[in-house]
N, C-alpha and C positions, 0 to 999 in steps of 0.2 A: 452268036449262039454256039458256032462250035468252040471259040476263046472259052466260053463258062465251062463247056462237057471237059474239055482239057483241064481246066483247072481244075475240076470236080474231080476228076480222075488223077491228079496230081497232088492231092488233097487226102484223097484215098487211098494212095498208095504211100502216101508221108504217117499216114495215121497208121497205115497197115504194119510200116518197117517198124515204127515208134513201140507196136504192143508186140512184134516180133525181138526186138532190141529186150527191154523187160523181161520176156520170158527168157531170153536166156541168160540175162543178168541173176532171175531168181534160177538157173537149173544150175548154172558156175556157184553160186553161193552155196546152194543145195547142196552139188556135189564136192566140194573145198570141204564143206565145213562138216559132211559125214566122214570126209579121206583122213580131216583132221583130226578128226573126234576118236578113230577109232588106231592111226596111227600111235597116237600119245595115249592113247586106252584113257582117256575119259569118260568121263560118268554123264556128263553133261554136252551136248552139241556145241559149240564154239560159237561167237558170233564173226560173222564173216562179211567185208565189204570189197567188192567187185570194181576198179578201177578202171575210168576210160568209158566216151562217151564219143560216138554209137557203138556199143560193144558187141555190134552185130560182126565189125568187120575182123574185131578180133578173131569172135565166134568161128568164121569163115577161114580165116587162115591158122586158125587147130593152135594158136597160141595169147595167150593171156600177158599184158606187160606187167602190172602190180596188182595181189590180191592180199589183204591184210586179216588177219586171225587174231582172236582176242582172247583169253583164256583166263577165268577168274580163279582165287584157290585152287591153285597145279596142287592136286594131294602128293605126297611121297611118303617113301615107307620110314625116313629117320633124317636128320640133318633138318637145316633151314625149310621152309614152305615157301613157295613164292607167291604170292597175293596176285599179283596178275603177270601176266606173260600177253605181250605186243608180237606179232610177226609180221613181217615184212618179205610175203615173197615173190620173185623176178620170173621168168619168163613160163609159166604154167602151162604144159602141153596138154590138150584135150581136144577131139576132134568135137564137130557141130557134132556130129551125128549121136556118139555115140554121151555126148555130154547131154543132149535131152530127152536120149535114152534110157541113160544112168545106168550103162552097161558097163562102165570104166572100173575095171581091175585096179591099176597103177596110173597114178598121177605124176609124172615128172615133173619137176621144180627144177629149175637153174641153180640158181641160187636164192636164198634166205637172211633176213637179221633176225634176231631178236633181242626183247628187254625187258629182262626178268626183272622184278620189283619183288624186294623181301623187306615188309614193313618193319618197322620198330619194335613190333609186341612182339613177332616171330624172333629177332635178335634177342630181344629182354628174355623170352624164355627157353631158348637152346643155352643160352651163357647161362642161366640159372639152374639147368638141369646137368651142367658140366659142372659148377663150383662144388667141392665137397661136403660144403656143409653152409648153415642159414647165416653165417660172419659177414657173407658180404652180399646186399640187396642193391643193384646198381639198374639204371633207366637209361638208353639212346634216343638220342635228337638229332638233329642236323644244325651241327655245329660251322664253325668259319673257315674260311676256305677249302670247303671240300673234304672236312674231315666230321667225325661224329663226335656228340659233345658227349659226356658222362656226367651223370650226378648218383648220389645215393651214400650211402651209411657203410663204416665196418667199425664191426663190434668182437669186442670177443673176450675173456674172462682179464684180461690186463687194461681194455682200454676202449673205447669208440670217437668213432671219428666220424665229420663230414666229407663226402670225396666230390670232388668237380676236377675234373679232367678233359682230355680230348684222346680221339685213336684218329690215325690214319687206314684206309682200308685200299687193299689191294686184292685180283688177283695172283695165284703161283700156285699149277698143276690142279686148277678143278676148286681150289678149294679160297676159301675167304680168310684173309691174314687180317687180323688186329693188333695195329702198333701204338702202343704210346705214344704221344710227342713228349720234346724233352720235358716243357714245363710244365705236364700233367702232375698231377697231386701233389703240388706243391704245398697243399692244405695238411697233408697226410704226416704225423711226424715221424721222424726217418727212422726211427727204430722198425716203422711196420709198413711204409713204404716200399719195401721188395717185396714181400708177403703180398700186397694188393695188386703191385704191379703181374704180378709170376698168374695172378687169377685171373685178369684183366686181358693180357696178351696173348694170344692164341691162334691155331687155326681152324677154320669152324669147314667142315663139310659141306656142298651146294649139292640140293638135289640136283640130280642126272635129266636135263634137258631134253624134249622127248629130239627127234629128228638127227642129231646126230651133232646138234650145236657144241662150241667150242668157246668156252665162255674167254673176251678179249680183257675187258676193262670193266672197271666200277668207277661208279659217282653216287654221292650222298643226297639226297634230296629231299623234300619237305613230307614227303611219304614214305623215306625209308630209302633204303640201297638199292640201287639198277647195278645190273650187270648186263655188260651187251655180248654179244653171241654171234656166232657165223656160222654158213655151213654151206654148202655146197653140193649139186646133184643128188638135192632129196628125192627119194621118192612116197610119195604118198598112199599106200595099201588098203 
């Protein structure tokens, strides 16, 4: 009889920790994803997942290991858009108390990643609102080994052409480089050749990253350009 009350009570107190754990999985989401939202001045709440299981004990000692932020259409005021933005952030200070109180002013963060994703359609139309004129209508894909493919048409009062190419992409200072490879437009005849290449090659501006990220490197992918990011003793407001 008294082995069942124990168990019963041990039972009770596992189910009690279990809906205590929960709430504050849902008060750390809560409050992340409002520090987020209003950090990077979003329009929209973020979506937010809370890492680590029973995250009571995190709770308890006032720090968080991994909490990840998702952010769909990052608006900005000119340059690229980025279709979604991933974060990855590391040690998240918040006490119990004042995290189910939602009294938290400032959220410190360790450190941060993230990966910005600037689709194809967002490239197709910044490079087409820089060309000077309707001569050259060009499309990106995710071309071979790591670089972007090119297809599309120039035309112009002397001549039209098909274009198939490739760019390689890079960071250097914030902003997005576009390089030809050598045996790009090879299709193109060399009279007007420079002319496509000089429109083709550029550096495109990256919107401003909210938190203080430092954009490291690009890869090309089947959704478009990532760009990954770092940063270091954010704070969340």
């Amino acid at each position: 009889m008294i082995i069942r009350r124990l168990v019963g009570v041990v039972l009770v107190l596992l189910v009690l920790l279990v809906i205590v754990d929960r709430v504050t999985w849902w008060a750390a989401k809560r409050v992340v994803a409002d520090r987020v939202q209003s950090t990077a001045g979003l329009a929209e709440r973020p979506e937010v997942e809370v890492h680590g299981f029973p995250l009571l004990t995190q709770a308890i000692g006032g720090k968080y290991k991994q909490v990840n932020a998702k952010v769909d259409d990052l608006t900005v005021q000119d340059g690229l858009t980025v279709d979604e933005l991933d974060v990855e952030m590391r040690g998240i200070s918040a006490s119990f108390g004042d995290l189910l109180s939602h009294r938290l002013s400032d959220v410190p963060v360790d450190s941060a990643v993230a990966e910005a994703t600037v689709g194809f359609a967002s490239i197709d139309q910044v490079v087409a609102e820089r060309l000077p004129d309707d001569s050259l209508d060009v499309e990106f894909t995710q071309g071979q080994a790591g670089a972007l493919a090119i297809t599309g048409t120039f035309e112009n009062a002397l001549a039209s052409t098909q274009i198939t190419g490739a760019a390689t992409v890079r960071i250097e200072d914030g902003a997005l480089l576009l390089e030809l490879t050598q045996d790009s437009l090879t299709d193109v005849p060399a009279e007007l050749r420079p002319q496509v290449e000089q429109l083709l090659s550029g550096s495109y501006h990256l919107p401003e990253l909210p938190f203080g990220f430092t954009a490291r490197d690009v890869k090309v992918g089947e959704d478009g350009v990532t760009v990954r990011a770092t940063t270091s003793e954010v704070k969340l407001s």
